[in-house]
N, CA, C and O atoms as a Tinker XYZ file with bonds, in Angstrom:
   412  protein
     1  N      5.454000   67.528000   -1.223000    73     2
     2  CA     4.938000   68.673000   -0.524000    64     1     3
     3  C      4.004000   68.238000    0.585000    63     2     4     5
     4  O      3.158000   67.399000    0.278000    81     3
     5  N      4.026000   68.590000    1.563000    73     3     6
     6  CA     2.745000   68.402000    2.663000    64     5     7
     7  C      1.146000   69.083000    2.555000    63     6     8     9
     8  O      0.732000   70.179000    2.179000    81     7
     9  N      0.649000   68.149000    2.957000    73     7    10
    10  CA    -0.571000   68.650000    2.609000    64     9    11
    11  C     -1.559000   68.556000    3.931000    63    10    12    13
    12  O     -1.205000   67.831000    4.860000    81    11
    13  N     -2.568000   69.156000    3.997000    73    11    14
    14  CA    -3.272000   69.429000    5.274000    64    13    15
    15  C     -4.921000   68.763000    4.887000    63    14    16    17
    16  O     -5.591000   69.004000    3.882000    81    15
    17  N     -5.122000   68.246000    5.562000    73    15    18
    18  CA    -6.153000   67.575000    5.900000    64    17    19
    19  C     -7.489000   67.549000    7.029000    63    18    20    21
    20  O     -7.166000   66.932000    8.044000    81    19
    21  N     -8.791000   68.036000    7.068000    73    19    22
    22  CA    -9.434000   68.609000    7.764000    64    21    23
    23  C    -10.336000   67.186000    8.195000    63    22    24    25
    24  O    -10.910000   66.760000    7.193000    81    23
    25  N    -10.563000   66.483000    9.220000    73    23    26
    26  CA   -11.498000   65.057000    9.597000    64    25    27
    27  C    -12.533000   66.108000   10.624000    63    26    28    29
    28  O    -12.116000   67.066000   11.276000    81    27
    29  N    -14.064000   65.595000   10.548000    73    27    30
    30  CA   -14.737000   66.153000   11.702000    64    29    31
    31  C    -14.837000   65.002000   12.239000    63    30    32    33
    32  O    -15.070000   64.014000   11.543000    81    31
    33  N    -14.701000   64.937000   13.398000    73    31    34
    34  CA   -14.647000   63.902000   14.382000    64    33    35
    35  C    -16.126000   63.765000   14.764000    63    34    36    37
    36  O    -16.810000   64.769000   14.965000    81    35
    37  N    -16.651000   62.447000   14.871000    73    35    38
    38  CA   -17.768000   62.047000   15.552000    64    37    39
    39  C    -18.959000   63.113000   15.100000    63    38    40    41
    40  O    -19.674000   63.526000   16.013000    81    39
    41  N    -19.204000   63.559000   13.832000    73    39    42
    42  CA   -20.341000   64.543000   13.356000    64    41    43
    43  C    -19.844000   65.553000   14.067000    63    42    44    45
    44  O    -19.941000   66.577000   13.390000    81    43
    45  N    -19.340000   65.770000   15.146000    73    43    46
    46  CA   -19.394000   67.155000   15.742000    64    45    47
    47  C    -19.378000   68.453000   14.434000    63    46    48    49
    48  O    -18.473000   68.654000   13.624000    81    47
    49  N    -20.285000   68.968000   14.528000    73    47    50
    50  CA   -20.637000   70.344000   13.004000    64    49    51
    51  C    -20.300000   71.569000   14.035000    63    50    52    53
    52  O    -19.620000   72.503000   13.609000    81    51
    53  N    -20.802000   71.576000   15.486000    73    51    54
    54  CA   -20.790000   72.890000   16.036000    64    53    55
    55  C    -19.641000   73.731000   16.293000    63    54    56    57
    56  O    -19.617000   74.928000   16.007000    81    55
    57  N    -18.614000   73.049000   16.879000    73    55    58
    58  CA   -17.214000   74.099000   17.021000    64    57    59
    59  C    -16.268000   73.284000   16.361000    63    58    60    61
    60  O    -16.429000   72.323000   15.608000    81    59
    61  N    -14.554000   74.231000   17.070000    73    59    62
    62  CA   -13.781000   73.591000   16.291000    64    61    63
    63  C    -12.860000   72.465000   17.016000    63    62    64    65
    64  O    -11.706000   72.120000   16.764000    81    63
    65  N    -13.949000   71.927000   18.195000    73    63    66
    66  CA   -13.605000   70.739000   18.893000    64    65    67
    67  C    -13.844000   69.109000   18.169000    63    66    68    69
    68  O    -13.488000   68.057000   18.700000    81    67
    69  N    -14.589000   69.254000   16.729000    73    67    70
    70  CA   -14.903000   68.049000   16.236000    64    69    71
    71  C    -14.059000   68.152000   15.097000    63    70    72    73
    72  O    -14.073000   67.168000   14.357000    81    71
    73  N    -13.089000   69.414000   14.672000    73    71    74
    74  CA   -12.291000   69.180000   13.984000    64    73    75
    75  C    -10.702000   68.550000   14.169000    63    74    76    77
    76  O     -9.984000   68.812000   15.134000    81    75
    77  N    -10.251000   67.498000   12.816000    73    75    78
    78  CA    -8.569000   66.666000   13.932000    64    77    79
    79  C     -7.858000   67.001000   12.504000    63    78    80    81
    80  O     -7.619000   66.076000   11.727000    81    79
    81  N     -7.503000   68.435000   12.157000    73    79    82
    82  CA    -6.454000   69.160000   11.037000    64    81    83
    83  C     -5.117000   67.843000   11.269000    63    82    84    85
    84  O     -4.619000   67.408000   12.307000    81    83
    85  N     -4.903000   67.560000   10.078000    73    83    86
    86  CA    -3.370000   66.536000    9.932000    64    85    87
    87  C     -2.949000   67.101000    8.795000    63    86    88    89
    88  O     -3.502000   67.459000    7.756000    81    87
    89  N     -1.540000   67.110000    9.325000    73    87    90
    90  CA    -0.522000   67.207000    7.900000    64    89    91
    91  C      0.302000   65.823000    7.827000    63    90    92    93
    92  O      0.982000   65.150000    8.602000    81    91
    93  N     -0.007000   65.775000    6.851000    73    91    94
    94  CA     0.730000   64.660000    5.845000    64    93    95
    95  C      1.859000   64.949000    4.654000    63    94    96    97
    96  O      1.569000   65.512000    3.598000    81    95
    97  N      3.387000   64.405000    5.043000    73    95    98
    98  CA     4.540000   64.610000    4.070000    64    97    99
    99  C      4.661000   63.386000    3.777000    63    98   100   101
   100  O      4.486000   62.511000    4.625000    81    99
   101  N      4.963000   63.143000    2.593000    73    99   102
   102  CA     5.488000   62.176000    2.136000    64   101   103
   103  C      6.311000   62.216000    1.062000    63   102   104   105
   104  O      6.300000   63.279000    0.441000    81   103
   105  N      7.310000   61.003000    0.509000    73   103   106
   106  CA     8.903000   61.601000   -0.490000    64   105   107
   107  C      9.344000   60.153000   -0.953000    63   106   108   109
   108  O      9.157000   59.234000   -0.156000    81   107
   109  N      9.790000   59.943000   -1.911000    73   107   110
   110  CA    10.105000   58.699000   -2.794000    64   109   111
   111  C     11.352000   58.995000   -3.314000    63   110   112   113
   112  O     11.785000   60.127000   -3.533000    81   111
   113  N     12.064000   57.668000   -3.556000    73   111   114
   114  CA    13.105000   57.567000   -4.309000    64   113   115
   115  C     13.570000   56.638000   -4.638000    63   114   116   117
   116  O     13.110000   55.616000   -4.131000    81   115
   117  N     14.559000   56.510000   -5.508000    73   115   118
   118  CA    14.861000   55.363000   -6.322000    64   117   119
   119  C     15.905000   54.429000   -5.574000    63   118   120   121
   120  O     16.970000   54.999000   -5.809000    81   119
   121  N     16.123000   53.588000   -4.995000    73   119   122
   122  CA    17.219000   52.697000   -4.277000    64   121   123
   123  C     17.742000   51.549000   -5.576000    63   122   124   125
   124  O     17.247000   51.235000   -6.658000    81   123
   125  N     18.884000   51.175000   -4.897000    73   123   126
   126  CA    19.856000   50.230000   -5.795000    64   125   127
   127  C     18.967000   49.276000   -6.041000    63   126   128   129
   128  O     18.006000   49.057000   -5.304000    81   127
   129  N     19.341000   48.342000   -7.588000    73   127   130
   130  CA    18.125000   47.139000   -7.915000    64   129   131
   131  C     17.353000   47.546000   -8.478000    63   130   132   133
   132  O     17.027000   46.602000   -9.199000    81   131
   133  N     16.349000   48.869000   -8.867000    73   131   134
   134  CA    15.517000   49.170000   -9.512000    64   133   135
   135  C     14.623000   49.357000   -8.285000    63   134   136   137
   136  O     13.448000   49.355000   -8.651000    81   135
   137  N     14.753000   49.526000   -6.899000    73   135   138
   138  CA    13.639000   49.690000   -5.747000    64   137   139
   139  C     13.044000   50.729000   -5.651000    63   138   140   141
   140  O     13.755000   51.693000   -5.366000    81   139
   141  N     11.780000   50.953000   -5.808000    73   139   142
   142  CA    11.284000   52.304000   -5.855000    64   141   143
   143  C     10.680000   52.214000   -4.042000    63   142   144   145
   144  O      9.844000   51.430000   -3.592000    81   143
   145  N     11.549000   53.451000   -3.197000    73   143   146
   146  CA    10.925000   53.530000   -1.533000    64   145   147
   147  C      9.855000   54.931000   -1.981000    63   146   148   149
   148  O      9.935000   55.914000   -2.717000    81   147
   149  N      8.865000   54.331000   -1.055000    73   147   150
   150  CA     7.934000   55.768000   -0.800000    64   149   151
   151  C      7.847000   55.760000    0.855000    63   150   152   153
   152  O      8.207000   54.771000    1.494000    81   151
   153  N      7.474000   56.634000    1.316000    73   151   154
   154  CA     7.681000   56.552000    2.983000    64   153   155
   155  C      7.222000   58.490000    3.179000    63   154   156   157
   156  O      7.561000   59.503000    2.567000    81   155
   157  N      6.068000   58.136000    4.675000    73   155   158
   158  CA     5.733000   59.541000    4.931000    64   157   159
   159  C      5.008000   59.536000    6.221000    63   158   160   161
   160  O      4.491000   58.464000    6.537000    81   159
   161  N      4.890000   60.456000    6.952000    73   159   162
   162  CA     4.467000   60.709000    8.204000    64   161   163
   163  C      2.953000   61.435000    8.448000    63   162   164   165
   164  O      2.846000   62.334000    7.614000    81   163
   165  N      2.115000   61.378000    9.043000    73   163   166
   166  CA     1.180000   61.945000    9.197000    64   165   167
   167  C      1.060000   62.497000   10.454000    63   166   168   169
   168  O      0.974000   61.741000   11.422000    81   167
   169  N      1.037000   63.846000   10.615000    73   167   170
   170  CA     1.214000   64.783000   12.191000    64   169   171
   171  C     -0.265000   65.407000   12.625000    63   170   172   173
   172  O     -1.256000   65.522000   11.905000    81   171
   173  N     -0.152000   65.673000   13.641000    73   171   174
   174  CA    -1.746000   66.388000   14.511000    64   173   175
   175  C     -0.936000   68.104000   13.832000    63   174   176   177
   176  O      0.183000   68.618000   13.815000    81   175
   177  N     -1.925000   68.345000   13.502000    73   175   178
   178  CA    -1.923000   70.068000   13.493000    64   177   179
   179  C     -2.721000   70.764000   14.525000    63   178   180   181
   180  O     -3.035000   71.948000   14.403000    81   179
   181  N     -3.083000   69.961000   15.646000    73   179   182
   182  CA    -3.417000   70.374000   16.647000    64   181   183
   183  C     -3.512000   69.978000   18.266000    63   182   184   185
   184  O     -4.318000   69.712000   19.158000    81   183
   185  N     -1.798000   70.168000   17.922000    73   183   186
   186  CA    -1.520000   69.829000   19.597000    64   185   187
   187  C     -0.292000   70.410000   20.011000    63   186   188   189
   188  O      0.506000   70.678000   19.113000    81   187
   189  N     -0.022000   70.623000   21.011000    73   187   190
   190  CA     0.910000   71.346000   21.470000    64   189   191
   191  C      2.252000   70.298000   22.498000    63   190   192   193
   192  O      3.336000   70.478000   23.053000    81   191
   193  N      1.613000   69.590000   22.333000    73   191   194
   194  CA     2.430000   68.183000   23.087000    64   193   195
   195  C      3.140000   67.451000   22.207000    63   194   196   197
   196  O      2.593000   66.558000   21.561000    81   195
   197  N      4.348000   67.721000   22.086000    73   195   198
   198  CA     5.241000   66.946000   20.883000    64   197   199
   199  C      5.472000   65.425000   20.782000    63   198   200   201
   200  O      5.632000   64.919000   19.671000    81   199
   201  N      5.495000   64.695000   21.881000    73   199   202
   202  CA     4.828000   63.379000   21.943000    64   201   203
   203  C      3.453000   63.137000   21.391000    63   202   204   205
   204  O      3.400000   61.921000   21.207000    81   203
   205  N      2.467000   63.610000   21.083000    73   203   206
   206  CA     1.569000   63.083000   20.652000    64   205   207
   207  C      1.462000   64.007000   18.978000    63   206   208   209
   208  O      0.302000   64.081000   18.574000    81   207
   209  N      2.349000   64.556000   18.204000    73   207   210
   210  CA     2.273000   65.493000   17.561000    64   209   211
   211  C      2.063000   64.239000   16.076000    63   210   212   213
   212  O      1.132000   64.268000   15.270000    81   211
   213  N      3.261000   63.210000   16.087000    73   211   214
   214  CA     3.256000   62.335000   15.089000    64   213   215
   215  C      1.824000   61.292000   14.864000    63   214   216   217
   216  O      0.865000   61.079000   15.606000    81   215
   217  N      1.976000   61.069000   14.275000    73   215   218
   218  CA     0.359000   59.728000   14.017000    64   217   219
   219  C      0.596000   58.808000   14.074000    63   218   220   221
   220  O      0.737000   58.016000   15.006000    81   219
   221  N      0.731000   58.735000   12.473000    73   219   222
   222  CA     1.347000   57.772000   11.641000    64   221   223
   223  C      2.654000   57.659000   11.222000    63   222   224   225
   224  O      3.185000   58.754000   11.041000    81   223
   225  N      3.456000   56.555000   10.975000    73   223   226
   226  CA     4.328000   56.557000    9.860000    64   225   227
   227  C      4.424000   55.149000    9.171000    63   226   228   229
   228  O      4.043000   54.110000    9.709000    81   227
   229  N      5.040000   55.245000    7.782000    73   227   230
   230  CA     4.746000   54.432000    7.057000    64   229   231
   231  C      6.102000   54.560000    5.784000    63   230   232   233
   232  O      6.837000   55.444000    5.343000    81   231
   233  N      5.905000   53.337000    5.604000    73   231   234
   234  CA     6.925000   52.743000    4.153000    64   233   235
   235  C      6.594000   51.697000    3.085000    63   234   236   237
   236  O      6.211000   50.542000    3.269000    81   235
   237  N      6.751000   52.138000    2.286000    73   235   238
   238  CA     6.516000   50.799000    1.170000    64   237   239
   239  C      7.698000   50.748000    0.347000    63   238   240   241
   240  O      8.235000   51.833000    0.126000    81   239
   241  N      8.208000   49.728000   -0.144000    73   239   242
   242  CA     9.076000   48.821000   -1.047000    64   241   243
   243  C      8.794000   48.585000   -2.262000    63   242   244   245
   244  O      7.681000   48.066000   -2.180000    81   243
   245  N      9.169000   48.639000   -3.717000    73   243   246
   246  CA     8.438000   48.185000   -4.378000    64   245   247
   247  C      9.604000   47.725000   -5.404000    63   246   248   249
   248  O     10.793000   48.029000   -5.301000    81   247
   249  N      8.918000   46.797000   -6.578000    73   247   250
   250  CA     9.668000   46.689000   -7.825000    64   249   251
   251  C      9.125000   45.726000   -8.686000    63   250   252   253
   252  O      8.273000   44.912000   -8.328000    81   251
   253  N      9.553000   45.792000   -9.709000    73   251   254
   254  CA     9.258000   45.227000  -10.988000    64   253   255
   255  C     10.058000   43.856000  -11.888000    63   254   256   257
   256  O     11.230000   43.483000  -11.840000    81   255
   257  N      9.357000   43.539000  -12.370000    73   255   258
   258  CA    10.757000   42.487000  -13.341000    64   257   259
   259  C      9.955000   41.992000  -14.106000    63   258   260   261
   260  O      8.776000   42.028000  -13.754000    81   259
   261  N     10.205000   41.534000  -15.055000    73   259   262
   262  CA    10.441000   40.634000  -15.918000    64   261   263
   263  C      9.725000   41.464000  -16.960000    63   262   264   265
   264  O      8.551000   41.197000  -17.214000    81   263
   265  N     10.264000   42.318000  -17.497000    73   263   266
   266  CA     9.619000   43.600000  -18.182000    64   265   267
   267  C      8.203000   44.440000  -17.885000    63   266   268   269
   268  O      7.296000   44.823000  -18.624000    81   267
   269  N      8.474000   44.551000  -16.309000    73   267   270
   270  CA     6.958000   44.731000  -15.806000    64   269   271
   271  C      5.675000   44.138000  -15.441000    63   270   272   273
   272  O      4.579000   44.664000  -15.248000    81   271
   273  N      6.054000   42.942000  -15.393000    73   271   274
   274  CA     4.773000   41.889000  -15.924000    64   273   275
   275  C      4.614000   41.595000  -14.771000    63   274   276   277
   276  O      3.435000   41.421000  -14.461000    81   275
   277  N      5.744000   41.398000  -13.568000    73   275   278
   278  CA     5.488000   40.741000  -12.132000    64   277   279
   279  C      5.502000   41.898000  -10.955000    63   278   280   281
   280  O      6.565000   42.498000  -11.116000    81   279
   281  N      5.074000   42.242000  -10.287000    73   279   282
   282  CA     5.554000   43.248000   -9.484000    64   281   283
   283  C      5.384000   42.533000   -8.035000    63   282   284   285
   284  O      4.501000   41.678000   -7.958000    81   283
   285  N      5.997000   42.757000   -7.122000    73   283   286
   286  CA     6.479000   42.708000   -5.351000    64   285   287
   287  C      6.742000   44.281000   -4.401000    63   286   288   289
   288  O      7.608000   45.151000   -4.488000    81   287
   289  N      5.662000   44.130000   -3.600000    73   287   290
   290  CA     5.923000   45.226000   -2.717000    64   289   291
   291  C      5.595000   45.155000   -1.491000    63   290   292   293
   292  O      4.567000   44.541000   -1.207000    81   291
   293  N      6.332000   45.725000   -0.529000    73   291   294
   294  CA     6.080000   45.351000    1.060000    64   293   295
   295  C      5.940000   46.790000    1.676000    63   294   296   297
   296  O      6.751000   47.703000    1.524000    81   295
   297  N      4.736000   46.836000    2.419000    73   295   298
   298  CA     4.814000   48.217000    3.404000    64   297   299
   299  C      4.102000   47.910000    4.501000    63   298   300   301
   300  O      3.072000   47.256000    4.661000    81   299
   301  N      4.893000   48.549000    5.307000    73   299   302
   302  CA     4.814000   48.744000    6.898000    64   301   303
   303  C      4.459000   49.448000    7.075000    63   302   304   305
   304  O      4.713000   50.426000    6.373000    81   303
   305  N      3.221000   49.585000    8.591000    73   303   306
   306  CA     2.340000   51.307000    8.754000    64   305   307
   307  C      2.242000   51.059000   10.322000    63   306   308   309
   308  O      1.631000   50.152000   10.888000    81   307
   309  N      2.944000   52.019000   10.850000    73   307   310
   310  CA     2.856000   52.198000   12.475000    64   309   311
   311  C      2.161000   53.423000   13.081000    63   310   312   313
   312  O      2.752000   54.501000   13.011000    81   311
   313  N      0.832000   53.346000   13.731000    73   311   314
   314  CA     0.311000   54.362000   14.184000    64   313   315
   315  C      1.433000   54.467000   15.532000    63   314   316   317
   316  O      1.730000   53.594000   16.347000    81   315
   317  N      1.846000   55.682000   15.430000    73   315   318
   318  CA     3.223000   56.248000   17.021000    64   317   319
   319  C      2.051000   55.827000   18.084000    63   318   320   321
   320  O      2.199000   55.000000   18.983000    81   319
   321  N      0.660000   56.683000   17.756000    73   319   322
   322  CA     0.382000   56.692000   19.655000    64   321   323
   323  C      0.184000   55.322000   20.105000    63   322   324   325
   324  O      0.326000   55.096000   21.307000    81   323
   325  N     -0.090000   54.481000   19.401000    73   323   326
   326  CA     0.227000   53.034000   19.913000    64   325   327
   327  C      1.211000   51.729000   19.580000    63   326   328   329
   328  O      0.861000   50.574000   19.342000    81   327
   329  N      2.337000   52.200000   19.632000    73   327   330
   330  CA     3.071000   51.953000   19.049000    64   329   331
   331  C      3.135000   49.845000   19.611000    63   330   332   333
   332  O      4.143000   49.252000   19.228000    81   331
   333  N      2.258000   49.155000   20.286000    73   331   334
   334  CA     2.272000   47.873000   20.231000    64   333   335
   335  C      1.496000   47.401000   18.903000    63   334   336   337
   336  O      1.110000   46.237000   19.016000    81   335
   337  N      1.242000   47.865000   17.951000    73   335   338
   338  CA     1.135000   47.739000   16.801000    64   337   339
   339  C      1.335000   47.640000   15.529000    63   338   340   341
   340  O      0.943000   48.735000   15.124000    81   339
   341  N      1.748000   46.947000   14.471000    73   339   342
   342  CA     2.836000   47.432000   13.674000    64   341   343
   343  C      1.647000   46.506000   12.194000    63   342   344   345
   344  O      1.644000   45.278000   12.102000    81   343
   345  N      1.030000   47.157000   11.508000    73   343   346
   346  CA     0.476000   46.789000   10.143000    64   345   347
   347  C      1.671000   46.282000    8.879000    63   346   348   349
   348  O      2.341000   47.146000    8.314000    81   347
   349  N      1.791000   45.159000    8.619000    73   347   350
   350  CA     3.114000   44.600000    7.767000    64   349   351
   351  C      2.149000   43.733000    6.563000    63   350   352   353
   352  O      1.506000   42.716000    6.823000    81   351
   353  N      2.227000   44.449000    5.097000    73   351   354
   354  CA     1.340000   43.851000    4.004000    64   353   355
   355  C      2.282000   43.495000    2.815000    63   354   356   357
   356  O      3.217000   44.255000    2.561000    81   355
   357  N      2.101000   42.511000    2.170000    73   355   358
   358  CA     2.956000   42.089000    1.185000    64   357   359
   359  C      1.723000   41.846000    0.072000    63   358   360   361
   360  O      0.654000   41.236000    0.120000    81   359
   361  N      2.588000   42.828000   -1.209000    73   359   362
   362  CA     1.485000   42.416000   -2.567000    64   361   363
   363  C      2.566000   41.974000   -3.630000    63   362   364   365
   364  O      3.743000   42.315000   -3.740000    81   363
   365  N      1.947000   41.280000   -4.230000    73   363   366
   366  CA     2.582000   40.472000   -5.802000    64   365   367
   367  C      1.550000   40.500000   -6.576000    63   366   368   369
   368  O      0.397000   40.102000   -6.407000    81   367
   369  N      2.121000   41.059000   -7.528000    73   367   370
   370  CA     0.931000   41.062000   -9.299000    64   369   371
   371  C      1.489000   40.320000  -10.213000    63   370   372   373
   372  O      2.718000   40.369000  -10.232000    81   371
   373  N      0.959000   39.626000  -11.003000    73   371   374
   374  CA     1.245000   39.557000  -12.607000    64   373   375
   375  C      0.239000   40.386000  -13.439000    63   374   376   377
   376  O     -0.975000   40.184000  -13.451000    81   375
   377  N      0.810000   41.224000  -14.046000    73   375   378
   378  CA     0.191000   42.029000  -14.715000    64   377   379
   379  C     -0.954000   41.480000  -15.941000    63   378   380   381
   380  O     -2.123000   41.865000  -15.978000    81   379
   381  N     -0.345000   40.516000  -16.904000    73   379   382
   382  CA    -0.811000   39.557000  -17.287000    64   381   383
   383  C     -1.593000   38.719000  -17.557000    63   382   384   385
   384  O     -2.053000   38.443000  -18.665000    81   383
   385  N     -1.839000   38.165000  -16.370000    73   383   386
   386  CA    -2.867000   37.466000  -16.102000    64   385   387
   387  C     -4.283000   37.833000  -15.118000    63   386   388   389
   388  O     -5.249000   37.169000  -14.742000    81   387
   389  N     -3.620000   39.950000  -14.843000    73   387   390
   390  CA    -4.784000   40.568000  -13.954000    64   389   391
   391  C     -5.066000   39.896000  -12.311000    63   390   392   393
   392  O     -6.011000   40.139000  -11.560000    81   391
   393  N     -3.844000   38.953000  -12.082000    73   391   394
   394  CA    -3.651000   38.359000  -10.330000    64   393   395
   395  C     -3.143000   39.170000   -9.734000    63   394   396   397
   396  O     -2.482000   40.107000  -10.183000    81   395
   397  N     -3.481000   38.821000   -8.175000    73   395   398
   398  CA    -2.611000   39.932000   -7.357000    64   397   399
   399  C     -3.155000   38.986000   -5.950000    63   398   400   401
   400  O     -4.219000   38.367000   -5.969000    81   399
   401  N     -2.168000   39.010000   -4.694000    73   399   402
   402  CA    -2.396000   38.500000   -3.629000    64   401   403
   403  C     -1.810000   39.464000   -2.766000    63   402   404   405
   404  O     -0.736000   39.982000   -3.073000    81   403
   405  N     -2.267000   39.689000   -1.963000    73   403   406
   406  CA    -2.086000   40.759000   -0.512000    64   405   407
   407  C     -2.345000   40.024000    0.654000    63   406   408   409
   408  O     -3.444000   39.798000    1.160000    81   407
   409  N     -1.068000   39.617000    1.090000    73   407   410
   410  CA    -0.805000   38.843000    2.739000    64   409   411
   411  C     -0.983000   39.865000    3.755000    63   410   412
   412  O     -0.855000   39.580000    4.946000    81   411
C-alpha cells in the first residue's frame, strides 16, 4: 500500500512552504531459487512537473541457505533527480556466529 509522508524542510514551522509530502509504494515477491525481490519508489506529492515528480527508486535481492544460517543481499538506490548517482550495497550474515559485512 502507499503511504504518505510529511518532512518539514529546514525548521520552516510557519507555512506550507517548509513542508516536502512524499508518497512511498513499495511490493515484494518471490523469484526463482528461493529470491525474495523488494523494490519501491518514492514520489513528491507536491509538484506539478512530472519530471521531477519521482525521487527515489530502489531494489533489494535477497536469500538464504544453508537452513537460514547464511544470508546474501544486494540493493541498489537511485535518487531520479540526480541520476549521476547510483548507491550499490552488498550484505552477508551468518546468523550463527551474529557476523555480518556491508560493502
Amino acid at each position: 500500500r502507499p503511504q504518505l509522508s510529511i518532512t518539514i524542510r529546514d525548521g520552516n514551522f510557519t507555512d506550507f512552504d517548509g513542508l516536502e509530502p512524499t508518497i512511498t509504494w513499495e511490493n515484494s515477491q518471490q523469484l526463482p531459487n528461493e529470491v525474495d525481490f523488494r523494490y519501491g519508489i518514492d514520489l513528491s506529492a507536491r509538484t506539478t512537473n512530472l519530471a521531477s515528480l519521482p525521487r527515489r527508486i530502489w531494489g533489494r535481492a535477497s536469500r538464504r541457505f544453508a537452513a537460514d544460517r547464511y544470508s546474501l543481499s544486494t540493493r541498489l538506490d537511485m535518487d531520479v533527480q540526480r541520476m549521476d548517482r547510483v548507491d550499490f550495497q552488498i550484505d552477508a550474515a551468518d546468523e550463527d556466529n551474529d557476523l555480518k559485512l556491508t560493502m
